[in-house]
Backbone as JSON, one array per atom type, in Angstrom:
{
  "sequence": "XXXXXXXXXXXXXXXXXXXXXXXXXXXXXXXXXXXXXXXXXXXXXXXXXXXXXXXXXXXXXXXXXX",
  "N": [[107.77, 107.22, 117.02], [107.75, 105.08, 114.12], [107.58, 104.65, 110.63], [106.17, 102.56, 109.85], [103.58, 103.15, 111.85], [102.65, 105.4, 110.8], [101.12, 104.83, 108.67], [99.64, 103.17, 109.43], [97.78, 104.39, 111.09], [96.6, 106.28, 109.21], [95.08, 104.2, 107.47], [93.05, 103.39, 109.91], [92.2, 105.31, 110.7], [89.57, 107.9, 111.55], [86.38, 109.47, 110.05], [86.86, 112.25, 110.25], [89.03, 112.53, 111.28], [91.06, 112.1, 108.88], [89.53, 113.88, 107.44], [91.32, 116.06, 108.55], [94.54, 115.11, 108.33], [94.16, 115.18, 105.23], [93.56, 118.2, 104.8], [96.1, 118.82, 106.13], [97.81, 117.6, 104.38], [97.35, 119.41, 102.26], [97.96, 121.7, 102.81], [100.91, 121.77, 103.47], [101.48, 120.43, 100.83], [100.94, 123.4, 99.26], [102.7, 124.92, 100.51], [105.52, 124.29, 100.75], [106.95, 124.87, 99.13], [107.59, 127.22, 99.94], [108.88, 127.26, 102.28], [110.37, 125.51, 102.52], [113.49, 125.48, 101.96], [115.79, 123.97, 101.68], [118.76, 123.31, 100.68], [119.56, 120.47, 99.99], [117.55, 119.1, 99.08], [115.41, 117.76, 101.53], [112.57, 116.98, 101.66], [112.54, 115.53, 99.5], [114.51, 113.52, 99.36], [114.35, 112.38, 102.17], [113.49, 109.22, 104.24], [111.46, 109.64, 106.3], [109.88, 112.1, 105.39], [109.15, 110.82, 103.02], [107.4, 108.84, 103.78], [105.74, 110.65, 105.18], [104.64, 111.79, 103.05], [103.48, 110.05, 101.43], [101.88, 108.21, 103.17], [99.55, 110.46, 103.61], [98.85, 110.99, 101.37], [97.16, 108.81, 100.44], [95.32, 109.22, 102.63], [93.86, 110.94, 101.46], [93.07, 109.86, 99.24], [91.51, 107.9, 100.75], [89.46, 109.28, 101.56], [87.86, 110.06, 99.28], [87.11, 107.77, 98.51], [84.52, 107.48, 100.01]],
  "CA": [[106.84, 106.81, 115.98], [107.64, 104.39, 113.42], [106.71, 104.69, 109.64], [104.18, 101.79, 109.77], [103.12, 103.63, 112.52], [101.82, 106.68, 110.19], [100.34, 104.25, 107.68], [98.43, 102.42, 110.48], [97.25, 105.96, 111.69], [95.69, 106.27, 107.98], [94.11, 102.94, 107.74], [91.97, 103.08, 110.89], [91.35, 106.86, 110.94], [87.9, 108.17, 110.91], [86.37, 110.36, 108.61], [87.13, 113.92, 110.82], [90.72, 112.23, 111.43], [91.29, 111.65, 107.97], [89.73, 115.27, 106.51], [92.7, 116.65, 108.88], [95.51, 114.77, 107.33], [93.99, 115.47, 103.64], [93.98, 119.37, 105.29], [97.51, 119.07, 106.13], [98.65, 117.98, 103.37], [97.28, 119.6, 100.83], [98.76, 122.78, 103.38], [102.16, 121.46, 103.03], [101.51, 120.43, 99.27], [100.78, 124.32, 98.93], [103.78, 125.54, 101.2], [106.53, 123.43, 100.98], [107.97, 125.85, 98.34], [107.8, 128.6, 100.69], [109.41, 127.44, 103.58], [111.79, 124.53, 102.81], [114.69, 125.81, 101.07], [116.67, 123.11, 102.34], [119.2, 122.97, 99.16], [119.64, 119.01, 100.19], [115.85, 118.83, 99.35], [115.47, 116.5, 102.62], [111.94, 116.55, 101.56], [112.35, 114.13, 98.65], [115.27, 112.49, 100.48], [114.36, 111.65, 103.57], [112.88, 108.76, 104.05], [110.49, 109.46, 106.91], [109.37, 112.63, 104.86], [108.38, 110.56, 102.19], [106.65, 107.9, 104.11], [104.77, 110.92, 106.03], [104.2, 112.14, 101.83], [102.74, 108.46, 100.84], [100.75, 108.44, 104.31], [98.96, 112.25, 103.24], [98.16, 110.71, 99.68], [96.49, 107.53, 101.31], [94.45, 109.73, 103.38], [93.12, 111.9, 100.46], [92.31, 108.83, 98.63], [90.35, 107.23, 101.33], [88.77, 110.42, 101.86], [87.73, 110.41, 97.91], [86.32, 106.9, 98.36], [84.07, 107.23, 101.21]],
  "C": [[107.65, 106.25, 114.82], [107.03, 104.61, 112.05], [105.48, 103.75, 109.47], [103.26, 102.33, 110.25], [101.91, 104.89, 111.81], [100.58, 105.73, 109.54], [99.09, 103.39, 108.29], [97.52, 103.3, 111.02], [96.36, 106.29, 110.69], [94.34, 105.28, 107.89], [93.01, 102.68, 108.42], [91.54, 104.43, 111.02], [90.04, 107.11, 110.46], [87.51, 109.2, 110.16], [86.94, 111.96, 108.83], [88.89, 113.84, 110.73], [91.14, 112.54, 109.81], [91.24, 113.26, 107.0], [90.86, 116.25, 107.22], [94.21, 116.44, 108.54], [95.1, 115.58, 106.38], [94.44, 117.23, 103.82], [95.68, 119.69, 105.52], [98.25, 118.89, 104.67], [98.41, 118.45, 102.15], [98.03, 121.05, 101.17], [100.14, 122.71, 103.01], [102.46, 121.32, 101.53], [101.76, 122.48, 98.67], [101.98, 124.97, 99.27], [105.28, 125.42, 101.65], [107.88, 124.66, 99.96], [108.67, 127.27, 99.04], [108.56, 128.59, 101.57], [110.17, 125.85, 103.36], [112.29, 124.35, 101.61], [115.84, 125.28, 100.94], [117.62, 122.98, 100.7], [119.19, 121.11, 99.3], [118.3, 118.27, 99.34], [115.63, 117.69, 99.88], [113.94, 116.42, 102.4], [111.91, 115.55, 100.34], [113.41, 113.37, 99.02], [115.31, 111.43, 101.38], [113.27, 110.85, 103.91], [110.97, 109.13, 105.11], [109.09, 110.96, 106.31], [108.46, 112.01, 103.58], [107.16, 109.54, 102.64], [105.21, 108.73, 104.54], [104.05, 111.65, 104.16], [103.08, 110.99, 101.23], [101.34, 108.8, 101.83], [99.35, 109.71, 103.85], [97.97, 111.87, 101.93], [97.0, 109.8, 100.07], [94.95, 107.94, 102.07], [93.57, 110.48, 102.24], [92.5, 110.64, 99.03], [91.53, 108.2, 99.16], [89.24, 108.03, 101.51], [87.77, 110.67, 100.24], [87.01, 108.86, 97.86], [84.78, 106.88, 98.9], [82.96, 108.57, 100.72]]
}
């Protein structure tokens, strides 16, 4: 999988698809502190973490249009 790949996954997702992203990440938004202690912090690092961070936002905004 490919980062466009996520963002294309957003784009065309339907509304059930879409409240499962927003679900994830608002899970991860909540838990990220808890469980990645990574000192590196490879979540603001790495790129495919941030792409799958952008992607998550995307989804909770289309989800907020609709």
């Amino acid at each position: 999988m490919e980062l466009r790949d996520i963002n294309n996954f957003v784009q065309t997702a339907n509304e059930d698809q879409l409240k499962a992203f927003g679900f994830l990440g608002q899970w991860m938004a909540e838990n990220i502190p808890k469980y990645c202690t990574c000192a590196s912090k490879c979540s603001q690092n790495c790129e495919l973490a941030k792409a799958l961070g952008g992607a998550l936002q995307a989804a909770g905004q289309k989800l907020q249009v609709q």
